[in-house]
C-alpha positions, 0 to 999 in steps of 0.5 A: 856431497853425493858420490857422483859429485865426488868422482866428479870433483876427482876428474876435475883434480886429475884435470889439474894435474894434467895442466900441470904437466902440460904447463912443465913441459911448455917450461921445457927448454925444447918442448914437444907441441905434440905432448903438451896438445895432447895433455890440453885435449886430455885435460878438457875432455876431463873438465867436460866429463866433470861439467856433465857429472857435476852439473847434471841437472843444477840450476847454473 
């Protein structure tokens, strides 16, 4: 596994940890629609990023 797809697979774990907080707070007995928006946007700009880096150039 070369560097890049390394740090990529790193982005698509802090994706995941994003997801985990924002699944947390739905949880929540009052839950914040705007955190938790913010947290999804935050987490598929990190999967988009890993797609890019990951895939860049591999047959699919």
């Amino acid at each position: 596994m070369t560097l890049e797809e390394r740090l990529a697979v790193k982005l698509l774990a802090q994706a995941g940890a994003v997801l985990g907080k924002a699944v947390s707070e739905t949880l929540c007995t009052e839950p914040d629609p705007r955190i938790i928006r913010r947290m999804l946007r935050e987490a598929q700009e990190m999967i988009r990023e890993f797609e890019e880096q990951y895939f860049d150039g591999k047959p699919v």
